[in-house]
Backbone bond lengths (Angstrom), bond angles and torsions (degrees), N, CA, C in turn:
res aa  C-N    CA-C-N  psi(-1)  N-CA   C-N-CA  omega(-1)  CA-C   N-CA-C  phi
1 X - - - 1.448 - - 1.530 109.39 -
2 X 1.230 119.06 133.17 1.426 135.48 164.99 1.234 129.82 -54.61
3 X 1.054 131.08 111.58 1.557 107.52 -163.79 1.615 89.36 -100.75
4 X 1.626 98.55 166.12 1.813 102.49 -169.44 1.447 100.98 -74.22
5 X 1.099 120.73 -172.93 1.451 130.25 169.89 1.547 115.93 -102.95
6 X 1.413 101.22 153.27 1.516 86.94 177.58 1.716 115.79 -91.73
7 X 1.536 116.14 156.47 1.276 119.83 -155.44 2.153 107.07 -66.38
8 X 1.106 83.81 -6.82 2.092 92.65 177.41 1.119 89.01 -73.90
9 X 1.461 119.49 -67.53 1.584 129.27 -149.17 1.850 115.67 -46.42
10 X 2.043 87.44 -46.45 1.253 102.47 -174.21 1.333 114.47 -58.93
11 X 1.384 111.17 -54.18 1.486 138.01 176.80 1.693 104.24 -33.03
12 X 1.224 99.24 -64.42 1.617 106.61 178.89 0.988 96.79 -55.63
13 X 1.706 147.31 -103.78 1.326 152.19 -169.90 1.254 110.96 -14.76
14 X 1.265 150.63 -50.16 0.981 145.79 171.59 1.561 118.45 -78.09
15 X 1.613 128.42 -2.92 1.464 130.88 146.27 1.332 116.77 -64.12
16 X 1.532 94.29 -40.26 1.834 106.97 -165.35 1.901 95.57 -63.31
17 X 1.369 115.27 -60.10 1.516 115.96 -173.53 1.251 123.51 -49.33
18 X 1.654 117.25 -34.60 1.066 141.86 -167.70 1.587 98.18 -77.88
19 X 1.382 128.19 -60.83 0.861 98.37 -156.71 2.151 99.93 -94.19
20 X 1.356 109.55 12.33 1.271 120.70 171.65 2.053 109.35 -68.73
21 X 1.302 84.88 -38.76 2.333 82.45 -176.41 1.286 77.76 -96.03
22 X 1.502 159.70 -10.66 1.497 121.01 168.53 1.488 112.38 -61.90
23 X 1.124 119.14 -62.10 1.547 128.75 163.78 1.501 112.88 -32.66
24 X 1.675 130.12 -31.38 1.187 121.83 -171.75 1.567 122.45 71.49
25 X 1.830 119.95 40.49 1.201 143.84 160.72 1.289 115.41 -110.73
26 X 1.778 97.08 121.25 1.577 106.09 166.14 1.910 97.27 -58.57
27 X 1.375 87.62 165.40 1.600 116.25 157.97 1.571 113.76 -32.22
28 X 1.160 88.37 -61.23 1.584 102.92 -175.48 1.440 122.72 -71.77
29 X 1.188 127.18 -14.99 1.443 164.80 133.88 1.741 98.07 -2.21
30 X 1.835 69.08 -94.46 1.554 86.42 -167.12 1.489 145.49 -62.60
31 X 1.981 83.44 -23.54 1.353 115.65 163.89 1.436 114.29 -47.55
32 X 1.550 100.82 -59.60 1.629 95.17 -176.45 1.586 125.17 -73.61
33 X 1.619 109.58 3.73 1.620 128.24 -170.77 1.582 87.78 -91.77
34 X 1.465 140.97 -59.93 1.373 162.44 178.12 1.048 93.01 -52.78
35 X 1.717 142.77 -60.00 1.228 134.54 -158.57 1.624 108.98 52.75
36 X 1.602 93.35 63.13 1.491 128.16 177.46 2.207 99.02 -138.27
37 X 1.329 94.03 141.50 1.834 107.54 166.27 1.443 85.86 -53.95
38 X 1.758 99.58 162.81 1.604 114.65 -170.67 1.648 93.61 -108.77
39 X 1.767 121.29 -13.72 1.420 124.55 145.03 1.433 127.73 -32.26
40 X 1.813 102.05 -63.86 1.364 103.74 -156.99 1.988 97.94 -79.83
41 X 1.235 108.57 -29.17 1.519 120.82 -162.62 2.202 87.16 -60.98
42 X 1.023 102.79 -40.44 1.307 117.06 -174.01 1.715 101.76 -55.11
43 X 1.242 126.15 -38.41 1.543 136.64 -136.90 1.456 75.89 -109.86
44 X 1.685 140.52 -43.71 1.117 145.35 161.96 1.117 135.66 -21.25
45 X 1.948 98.96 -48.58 1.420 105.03 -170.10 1.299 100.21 -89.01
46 X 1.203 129.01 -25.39 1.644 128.58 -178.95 1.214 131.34 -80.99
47 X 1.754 109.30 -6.49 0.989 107.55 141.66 2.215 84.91 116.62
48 X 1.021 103.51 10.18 1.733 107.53 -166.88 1.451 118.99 -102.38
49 X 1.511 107.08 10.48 1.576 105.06 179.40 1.937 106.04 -127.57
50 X 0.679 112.74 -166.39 1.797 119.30 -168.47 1.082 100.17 -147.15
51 X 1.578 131.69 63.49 1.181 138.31 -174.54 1.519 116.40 -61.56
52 X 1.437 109.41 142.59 1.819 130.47 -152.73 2.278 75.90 -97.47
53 X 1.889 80.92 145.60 1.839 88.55 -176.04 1.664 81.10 -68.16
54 X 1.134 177.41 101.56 1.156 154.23 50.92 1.696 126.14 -54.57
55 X 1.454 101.66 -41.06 1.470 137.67 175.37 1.633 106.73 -45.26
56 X 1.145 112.26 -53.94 1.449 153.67 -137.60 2.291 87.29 -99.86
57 X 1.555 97.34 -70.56 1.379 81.24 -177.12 1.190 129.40 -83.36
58 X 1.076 117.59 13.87 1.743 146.96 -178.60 1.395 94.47 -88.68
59 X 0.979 145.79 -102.70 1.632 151.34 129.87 1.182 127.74 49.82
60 X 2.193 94.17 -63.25 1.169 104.31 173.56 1.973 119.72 -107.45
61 X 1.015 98.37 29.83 1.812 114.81 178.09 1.547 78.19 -132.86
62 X 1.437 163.66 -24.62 1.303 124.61 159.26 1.621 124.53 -84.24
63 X 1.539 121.88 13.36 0.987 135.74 174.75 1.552 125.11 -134.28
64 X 1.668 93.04 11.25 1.931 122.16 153.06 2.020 96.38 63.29
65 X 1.304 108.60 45.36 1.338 100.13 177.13 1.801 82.29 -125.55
66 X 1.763 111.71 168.56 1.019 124.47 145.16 1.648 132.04 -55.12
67 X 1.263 128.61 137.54 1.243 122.11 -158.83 1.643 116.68 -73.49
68 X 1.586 94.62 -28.26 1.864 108.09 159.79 1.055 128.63 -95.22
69 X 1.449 114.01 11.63 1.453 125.92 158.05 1.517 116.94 -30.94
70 X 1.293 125.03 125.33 1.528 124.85 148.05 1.632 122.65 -48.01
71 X 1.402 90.66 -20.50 1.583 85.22 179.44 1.363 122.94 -59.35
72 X 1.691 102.00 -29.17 1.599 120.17 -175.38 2.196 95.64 -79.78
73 X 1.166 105.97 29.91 1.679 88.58 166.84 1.565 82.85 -158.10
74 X 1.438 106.18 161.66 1.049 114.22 -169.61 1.593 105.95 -132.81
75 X 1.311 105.56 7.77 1.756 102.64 165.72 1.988 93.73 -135.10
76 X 1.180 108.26 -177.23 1.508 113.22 -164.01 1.962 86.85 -102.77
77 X 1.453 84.58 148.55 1.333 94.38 -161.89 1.764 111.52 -56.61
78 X 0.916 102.70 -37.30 1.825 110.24 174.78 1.678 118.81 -55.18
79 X 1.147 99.27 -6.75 1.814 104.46 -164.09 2.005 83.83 -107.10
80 X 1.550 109.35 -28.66 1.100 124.16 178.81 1.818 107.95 -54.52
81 X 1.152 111.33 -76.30 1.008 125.97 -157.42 1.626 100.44 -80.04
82 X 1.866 133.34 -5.99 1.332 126.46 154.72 1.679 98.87 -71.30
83 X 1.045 119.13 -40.33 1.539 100.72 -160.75 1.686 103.12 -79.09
84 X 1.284 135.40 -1.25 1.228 144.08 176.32 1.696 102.11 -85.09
85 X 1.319 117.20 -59.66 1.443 115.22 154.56 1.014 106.81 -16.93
86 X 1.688 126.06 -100.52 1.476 160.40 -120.00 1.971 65.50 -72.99
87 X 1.143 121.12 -77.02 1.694 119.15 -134.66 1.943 95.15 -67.71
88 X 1.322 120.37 -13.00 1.362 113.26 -164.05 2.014 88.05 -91.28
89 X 0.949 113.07 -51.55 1.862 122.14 161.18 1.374 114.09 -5.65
């Protein structure tokens, strides 16, 4: 059984993809820009890994943003940390 993801993880993964096809990089792309597997980068976007702050600034220097960029979240951090509430509840 799958367990769900948590709503950060997702949140992130879906910044990371998002702003991965703005740029116009496959998976595999960016993977090899990150010097990350094109597996785990995969497990990334869906929201299924617990990425290490190395992970994270690798990621975000192969996709030319700051690593504490907002760009890397895609809801505002307060909406963040209710749905971390609500899911720990």
């Amino acid at each position: 059984m799958v367990r769900p993801s948590h709503p950060i993880l997702s949140n992130l993964g879906a910044a990371i993809r998002r702003l991965r096809r703005e740029r116009g990089l496959s998976q595999e792309a960016l993977a090899d820009l990150a010097q990350i597997d094109r597996s785990y980068m995969s497990s990334i976007e869906r929201g299924r890994r617990n990425l290490s702050v190395l992970n994270v600034a690798r990621i975000a220097s192969a996709l030319s943003v700051p690593p504490g960029d907002q760009m890397l979240v895609s809801e505002p951090p307060v909406e963040q940390l209710r749905r971390v509430v609500v899911a720990v509840e």
